[in-house]
DSSP file (Angstrom, degrees, kcal/mol; ACC not computed):
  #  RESIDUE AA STRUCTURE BP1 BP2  ACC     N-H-->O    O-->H-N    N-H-->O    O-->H-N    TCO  KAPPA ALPHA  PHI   PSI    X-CA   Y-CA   Z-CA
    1    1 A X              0   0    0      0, 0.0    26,-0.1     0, 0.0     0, 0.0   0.000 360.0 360.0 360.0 118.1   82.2   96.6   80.8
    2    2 A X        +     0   0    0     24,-0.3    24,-0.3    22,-0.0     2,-0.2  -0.235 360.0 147.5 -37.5 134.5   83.3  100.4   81.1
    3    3 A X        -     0   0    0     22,-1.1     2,-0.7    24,-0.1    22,-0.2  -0.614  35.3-149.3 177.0 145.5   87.1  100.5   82.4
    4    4 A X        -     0   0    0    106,-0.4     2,-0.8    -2,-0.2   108,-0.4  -0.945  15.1-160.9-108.1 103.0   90.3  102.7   82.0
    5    5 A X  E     -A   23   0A   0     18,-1.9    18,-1.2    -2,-0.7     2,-0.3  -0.779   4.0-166.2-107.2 126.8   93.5  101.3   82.2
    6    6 A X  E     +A   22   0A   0     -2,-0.8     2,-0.3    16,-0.2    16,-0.2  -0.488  14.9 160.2 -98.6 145.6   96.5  103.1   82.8
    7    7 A X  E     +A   21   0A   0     14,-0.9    14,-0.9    -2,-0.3   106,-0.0  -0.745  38.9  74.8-139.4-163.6   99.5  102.0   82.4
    8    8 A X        +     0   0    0     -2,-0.3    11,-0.1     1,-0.2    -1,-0.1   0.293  65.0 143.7  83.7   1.1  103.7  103.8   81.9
    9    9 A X        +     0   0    0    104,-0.1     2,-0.3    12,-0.1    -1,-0.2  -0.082  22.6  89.9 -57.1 164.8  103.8  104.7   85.8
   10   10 A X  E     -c  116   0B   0    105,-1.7   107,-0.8   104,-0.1   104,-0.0  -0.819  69.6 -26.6 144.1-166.1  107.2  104.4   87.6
   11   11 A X  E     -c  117   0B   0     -2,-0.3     2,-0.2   105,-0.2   107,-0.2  -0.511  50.3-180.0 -81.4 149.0  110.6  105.7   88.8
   12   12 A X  E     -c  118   0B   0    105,-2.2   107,-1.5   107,-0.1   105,-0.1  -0.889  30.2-122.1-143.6 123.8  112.5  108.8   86.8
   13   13 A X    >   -     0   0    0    105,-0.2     3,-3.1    -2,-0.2   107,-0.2  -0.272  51.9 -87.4  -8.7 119.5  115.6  110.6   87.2
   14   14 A X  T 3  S+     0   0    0    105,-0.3     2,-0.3     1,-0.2    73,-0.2  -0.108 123.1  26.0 -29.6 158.2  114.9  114.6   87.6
   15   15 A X  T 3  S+     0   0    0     71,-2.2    70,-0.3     1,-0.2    -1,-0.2   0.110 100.2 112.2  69.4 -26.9  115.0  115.5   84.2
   16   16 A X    <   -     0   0    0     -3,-3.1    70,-2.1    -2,-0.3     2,-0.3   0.034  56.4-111.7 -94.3-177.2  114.0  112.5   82.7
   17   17 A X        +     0   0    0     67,-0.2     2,-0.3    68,-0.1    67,-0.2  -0.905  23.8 174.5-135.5 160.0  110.7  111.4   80.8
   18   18 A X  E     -D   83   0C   0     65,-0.9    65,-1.2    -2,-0.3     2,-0.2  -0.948  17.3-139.7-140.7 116.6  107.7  109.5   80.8
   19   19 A X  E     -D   82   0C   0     -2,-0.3     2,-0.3    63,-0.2    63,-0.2  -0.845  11.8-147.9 -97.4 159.5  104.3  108.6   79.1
   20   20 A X  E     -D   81   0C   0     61,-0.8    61,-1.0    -2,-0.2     2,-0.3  -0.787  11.8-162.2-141.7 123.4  101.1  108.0   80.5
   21   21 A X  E     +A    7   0A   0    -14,-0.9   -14,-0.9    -2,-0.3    59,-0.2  -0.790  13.7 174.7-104.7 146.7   98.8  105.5   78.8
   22   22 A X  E     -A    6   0A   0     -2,-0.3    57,-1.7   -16,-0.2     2,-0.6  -0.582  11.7-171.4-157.0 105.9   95.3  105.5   79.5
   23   23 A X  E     -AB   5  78A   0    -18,-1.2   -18,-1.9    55,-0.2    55,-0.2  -0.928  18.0-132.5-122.4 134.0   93.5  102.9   77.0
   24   24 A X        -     0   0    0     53,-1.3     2,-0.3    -2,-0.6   -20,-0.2   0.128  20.9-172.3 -26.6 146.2   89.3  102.8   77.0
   25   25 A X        +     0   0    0    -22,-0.2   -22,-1.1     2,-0.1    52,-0.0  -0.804  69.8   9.0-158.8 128.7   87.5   99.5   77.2
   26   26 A X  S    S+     0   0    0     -2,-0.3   -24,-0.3   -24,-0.3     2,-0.3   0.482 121.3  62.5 102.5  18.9   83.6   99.0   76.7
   27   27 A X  S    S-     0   0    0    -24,-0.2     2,-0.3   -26,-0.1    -2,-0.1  -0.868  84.8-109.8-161.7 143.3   83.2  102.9   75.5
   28   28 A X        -     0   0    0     -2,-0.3     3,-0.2     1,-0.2    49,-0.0  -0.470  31.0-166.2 -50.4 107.8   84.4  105.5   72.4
   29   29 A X  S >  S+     0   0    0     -2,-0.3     3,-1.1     1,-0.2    -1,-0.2   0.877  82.7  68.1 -85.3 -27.0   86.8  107.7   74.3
   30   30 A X  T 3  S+     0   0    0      1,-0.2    24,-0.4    44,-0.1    -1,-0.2   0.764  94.5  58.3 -78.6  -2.9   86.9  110.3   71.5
   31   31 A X  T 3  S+     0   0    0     -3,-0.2     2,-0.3    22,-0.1    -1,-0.2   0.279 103.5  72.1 -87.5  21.2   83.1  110.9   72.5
   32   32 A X  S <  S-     0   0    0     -3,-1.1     2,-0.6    20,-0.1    68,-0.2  -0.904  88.6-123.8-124.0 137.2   84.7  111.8   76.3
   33   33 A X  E     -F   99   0D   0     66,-2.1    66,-2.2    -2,-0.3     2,-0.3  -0.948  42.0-128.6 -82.2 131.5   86.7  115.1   77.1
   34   34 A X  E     -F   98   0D   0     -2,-0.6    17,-4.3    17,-0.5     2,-0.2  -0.642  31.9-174.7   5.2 102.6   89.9  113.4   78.3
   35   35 A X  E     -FG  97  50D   0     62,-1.9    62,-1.4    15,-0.3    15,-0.3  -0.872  21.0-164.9-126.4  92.6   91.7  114.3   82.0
   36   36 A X  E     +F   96   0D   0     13,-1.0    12,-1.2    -2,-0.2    13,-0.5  -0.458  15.5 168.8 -65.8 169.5   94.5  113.8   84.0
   37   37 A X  E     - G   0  47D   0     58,-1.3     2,-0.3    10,-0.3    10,-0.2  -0.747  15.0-155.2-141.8-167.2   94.5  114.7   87.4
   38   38 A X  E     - G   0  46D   0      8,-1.1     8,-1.4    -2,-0.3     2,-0.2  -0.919   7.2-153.2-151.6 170.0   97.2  113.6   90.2
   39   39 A X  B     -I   93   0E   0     54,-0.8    54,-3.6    -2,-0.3     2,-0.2  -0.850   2.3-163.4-166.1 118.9   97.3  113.3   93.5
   40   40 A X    >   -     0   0    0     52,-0.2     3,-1.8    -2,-0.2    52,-0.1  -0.736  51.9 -82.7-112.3 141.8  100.6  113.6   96.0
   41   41 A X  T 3  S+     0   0    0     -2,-0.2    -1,-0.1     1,-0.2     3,-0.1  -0.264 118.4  16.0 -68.8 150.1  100.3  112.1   99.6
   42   42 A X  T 3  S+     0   0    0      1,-0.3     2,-0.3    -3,-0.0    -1,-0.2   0.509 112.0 101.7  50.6  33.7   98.5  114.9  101.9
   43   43 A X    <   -     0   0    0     -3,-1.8    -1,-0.3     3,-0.0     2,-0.2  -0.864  69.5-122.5-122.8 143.6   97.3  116.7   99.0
   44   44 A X        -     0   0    0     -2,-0.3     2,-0.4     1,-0.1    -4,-0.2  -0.645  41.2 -78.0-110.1 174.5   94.4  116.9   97.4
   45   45 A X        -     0   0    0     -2,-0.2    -6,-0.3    -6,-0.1     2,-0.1  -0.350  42.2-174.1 -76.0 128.3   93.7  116.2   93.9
   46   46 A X  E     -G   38   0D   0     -8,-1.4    -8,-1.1    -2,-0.4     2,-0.4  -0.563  27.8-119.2 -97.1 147.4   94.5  118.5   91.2
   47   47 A X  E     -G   37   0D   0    -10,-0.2   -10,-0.3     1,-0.2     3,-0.1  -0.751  27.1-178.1 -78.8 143.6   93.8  118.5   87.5
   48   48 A X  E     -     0   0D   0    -12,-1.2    13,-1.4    -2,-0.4     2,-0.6   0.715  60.9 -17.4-101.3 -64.8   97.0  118.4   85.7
   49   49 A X  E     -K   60   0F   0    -13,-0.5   -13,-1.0    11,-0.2     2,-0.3  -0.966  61.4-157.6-146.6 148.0   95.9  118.5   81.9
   50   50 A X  E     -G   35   0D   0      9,-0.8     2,-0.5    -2,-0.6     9,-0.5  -0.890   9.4-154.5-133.2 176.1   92.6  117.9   79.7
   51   51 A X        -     0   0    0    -17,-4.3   -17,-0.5    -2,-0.3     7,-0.2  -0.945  13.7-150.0-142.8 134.0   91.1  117.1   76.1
   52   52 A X        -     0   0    0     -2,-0.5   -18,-0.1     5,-0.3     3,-0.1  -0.383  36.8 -98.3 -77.8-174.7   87.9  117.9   75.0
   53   53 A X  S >  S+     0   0    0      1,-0.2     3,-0.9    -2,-0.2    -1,-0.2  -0.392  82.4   4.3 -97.7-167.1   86.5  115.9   72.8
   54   54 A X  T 3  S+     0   0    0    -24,-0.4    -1,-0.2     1,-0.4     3,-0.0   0.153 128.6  18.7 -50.3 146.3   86.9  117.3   68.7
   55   55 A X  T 3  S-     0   0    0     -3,-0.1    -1,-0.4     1,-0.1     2,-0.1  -0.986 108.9-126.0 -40.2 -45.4   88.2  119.3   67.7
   56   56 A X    <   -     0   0    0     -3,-0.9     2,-0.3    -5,-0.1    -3,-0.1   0.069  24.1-167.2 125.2 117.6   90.1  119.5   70.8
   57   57 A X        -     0   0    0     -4,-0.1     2,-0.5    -2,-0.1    -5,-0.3  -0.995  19.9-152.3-137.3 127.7   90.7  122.2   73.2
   58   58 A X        -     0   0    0     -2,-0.3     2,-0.2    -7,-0.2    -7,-0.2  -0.928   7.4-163.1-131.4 134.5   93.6  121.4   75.8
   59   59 A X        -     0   0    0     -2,-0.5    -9,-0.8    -9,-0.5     2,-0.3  -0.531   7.8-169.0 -86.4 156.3   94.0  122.8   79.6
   60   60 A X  B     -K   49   0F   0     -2,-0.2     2,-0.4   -11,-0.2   -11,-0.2  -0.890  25.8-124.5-151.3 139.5   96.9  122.8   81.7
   61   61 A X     >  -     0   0    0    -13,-1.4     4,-0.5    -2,-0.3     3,-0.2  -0.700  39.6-113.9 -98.9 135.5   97.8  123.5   85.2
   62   62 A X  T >4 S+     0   0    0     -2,-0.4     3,-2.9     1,-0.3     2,-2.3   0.856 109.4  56.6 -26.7 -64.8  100.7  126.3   85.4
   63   63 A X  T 34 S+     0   0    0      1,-0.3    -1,-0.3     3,-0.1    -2,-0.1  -0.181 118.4  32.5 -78.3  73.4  103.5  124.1   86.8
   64   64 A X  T >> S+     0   0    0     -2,-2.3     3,-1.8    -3,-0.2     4,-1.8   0.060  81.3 117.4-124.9  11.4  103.2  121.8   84.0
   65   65 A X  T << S+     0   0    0     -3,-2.9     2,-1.2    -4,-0.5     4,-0.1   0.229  88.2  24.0 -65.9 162.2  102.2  124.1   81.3
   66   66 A X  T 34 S+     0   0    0      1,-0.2    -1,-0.3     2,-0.1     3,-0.1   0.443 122.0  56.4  64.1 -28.8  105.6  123.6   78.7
   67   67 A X  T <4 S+     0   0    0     -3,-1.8     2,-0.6    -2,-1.2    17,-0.5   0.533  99.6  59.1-118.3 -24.5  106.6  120.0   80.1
   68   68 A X     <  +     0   0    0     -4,-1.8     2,-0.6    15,-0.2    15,-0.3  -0.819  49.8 179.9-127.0 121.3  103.4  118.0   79.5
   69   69 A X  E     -E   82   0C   0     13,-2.2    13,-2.2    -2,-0.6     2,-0.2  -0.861   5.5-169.9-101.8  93.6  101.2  117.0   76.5
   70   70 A X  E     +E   81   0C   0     -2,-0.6     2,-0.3    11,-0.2    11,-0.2  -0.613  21.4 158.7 -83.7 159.2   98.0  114.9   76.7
   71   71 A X  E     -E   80   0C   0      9,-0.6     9,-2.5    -2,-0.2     2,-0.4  -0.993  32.5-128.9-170.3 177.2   96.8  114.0   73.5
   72   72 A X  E     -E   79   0C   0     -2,-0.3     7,-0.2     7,-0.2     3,-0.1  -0.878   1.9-155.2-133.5 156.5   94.4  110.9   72.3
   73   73 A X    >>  -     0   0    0      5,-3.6     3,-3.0    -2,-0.4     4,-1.6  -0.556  14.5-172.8-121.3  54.8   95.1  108.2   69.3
   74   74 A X  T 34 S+     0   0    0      1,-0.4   -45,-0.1     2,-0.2   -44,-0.1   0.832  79.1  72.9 -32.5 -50.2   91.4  107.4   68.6
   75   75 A X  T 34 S+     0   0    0      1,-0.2    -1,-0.4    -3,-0.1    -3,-0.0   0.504 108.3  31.4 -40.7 -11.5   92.7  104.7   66.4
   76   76 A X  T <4 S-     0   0    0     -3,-3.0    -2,-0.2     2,-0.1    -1,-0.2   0.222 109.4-120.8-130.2 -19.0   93.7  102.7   69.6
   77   77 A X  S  < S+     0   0    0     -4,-1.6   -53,-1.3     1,-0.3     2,-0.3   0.954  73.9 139.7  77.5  38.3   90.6  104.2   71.8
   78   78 A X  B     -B   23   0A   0     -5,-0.3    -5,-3.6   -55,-0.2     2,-0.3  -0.996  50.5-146.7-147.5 156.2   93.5  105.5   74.0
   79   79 A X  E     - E   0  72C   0    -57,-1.7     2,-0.3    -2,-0.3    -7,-0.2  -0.690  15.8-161.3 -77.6 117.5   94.8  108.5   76.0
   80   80 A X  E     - E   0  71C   0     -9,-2.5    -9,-0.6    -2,-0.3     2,-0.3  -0.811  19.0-165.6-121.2 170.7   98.3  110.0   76.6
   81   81 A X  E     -DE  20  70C   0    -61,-1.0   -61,-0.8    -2,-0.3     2,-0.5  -0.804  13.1-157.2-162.9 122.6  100.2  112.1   78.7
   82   82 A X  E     -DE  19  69C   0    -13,-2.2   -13,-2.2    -2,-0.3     2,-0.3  -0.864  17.3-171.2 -95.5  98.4  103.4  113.0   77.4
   83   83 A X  E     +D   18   0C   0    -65,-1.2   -65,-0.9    -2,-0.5     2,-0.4  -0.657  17.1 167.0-111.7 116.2  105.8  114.1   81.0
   84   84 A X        +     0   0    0    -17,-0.5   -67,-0.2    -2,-0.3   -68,-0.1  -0.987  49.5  22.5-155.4 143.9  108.9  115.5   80.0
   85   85 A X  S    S-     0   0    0     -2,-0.4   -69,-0.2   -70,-0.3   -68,-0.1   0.962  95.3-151.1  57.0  48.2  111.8  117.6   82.0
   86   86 A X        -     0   0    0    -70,-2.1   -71,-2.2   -73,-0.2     2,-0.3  -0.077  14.2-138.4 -33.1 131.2  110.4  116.0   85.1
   87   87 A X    >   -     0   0    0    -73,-0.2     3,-2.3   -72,-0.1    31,-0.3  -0.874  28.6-130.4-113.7 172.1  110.4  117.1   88.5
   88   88 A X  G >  S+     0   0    0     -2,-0.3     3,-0.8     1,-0.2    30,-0.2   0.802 114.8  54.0 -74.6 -15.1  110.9  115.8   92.0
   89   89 A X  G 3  S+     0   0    0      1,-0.2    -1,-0.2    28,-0.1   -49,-0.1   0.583  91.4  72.7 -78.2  -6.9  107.1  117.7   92.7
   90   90 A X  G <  S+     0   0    0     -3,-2.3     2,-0.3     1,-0.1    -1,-0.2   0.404  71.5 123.4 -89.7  10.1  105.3  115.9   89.8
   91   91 A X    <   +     0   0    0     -3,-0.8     2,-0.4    27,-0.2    26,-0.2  -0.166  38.4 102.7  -6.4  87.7  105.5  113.0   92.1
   92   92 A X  S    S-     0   0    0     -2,-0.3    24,-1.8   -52,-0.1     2,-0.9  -0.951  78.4 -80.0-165.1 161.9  102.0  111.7   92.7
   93   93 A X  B     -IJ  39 115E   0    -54,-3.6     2,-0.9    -2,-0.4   -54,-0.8  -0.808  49.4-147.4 -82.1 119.6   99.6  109.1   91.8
   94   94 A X        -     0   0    0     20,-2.6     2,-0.4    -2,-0.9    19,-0.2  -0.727   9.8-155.7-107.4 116.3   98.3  110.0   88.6
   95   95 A X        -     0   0    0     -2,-0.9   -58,-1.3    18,-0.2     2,-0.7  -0.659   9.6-144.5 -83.1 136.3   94.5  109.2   87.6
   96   96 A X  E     -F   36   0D   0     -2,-0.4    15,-2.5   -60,-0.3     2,-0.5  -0.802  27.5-179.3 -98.8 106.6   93.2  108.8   84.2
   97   97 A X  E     -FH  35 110D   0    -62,-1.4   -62,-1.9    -2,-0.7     2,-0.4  -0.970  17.3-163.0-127.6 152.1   89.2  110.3   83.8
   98   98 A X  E     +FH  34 109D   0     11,-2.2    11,-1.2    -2,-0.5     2,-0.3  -0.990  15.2 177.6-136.7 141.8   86.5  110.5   81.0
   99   99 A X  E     +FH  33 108D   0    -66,-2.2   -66,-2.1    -2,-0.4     2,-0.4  -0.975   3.6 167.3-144.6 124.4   83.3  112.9   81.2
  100  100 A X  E     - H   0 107D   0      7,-2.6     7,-1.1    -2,-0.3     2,-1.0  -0.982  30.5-124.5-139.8 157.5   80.8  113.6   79.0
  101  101 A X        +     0   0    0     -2,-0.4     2,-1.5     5,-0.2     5,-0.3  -0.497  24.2 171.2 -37.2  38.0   77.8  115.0   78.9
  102  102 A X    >   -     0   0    0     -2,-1.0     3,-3.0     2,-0.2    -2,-0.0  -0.272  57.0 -80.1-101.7  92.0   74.5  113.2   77.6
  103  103 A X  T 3  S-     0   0    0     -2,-1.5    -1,-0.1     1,-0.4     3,-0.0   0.094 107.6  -5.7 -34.9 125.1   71.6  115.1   78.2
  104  104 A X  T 3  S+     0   0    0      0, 0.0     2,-0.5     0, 0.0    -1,-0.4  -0.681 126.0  67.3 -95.8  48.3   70.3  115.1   81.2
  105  105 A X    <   -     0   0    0     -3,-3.0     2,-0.4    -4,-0.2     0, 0.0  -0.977  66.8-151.2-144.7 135.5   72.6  112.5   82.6
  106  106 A X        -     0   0    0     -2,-0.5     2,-0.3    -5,-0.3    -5,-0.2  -0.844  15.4-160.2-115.4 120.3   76.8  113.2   83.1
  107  107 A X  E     +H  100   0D   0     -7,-1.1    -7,-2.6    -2,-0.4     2,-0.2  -0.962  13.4 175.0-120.0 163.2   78.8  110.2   82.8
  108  108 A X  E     -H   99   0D   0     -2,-0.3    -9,-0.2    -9,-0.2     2,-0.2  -0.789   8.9-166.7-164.8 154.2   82.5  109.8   84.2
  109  109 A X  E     -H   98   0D   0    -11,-1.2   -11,-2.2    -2,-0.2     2,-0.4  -0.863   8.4-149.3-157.6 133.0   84.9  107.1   84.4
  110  110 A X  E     -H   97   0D   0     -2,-0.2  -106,-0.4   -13,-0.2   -13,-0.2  -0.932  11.6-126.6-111.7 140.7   87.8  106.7   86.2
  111  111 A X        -     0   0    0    -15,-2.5  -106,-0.1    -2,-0.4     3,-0.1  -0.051  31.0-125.8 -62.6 173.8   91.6  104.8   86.0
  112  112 A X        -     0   0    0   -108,-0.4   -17,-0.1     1,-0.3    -1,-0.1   0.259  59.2 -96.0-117.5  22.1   92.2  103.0   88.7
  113  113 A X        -     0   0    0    -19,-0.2     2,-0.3     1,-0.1    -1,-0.3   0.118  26.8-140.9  77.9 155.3   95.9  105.0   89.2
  114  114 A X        -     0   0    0    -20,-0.1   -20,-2.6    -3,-0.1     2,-0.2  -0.841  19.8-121.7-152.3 129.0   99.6  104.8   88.3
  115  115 A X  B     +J   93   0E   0     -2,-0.3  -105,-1.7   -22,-0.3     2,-0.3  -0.291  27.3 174.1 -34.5 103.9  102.8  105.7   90.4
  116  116 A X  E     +c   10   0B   0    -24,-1.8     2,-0.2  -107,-0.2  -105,-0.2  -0.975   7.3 179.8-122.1 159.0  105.3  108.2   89.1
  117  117 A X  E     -c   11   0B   0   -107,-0.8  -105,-2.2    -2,-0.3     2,-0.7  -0.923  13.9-151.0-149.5 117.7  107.8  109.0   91.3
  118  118 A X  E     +c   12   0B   0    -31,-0.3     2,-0.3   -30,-0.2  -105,-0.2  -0.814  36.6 130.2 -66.2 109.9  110.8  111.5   90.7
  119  119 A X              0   0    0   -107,-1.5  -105,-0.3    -2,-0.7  -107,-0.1  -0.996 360.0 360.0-163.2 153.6  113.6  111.0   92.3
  120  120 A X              0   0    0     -2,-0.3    -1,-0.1  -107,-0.2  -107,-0.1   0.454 360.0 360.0-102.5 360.0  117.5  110.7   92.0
């Protein structure tokens, strides 16, 4: 069975840091480009950062560009996003996805969410 689980959500002090687990079940994530996205209430969702698959090509959305790092541990079949010098706007449910390609047919998988919340 296909399934992303995320895990490292939870409350942070402005400033503070976090990581984002996101660990593959029933498929080779390094054969996946690799996404977070978030999503803050009455907002819609945005990509925050991505992986392609190797070599590795990494995206980032402006406001986190400098403060967050996804990167993948293939040895564990798992996904990160590394959150650092936190703010009270990164506040959002953050989703976990893998996408591929496989001619002609696009498969995708999604995390089921995790909470961060900034806050003092």
């Amino acid at each position: 069975q296909v399934q992303l689980v995320e895990s490292g959500g939870g409350l942070v002090q402005p400033g503070g840091s976090l990581r984002l687990s996101c660990a593959a079940s029933g498929f080779t994530f390094s054969f996946y480009d690799a996404s977070w996205y978030r999503q803050a209430p009455g907002k819609e969702r945005e990509l925050v950062a991505a992986l392609t698959v190797a070599p590795g090509t990494t995206n980032y959305a402006d406001s986190v560009k400098d403060r967050f790092t996804i990167s993948r541990d293939n040895a564990k079949n798992t996904v990160y996003l590394q959150m650092n010098s936190l703010k009270p706007e990164d506040t959002a449910v953050y989703y976990c996805n893998a996408k591929r390609r496989w001619y002609p047919t696009a498969y995708e998988y999604w995390g089921q969410g995790t909470q961060v919340t900034v806050s003092s």
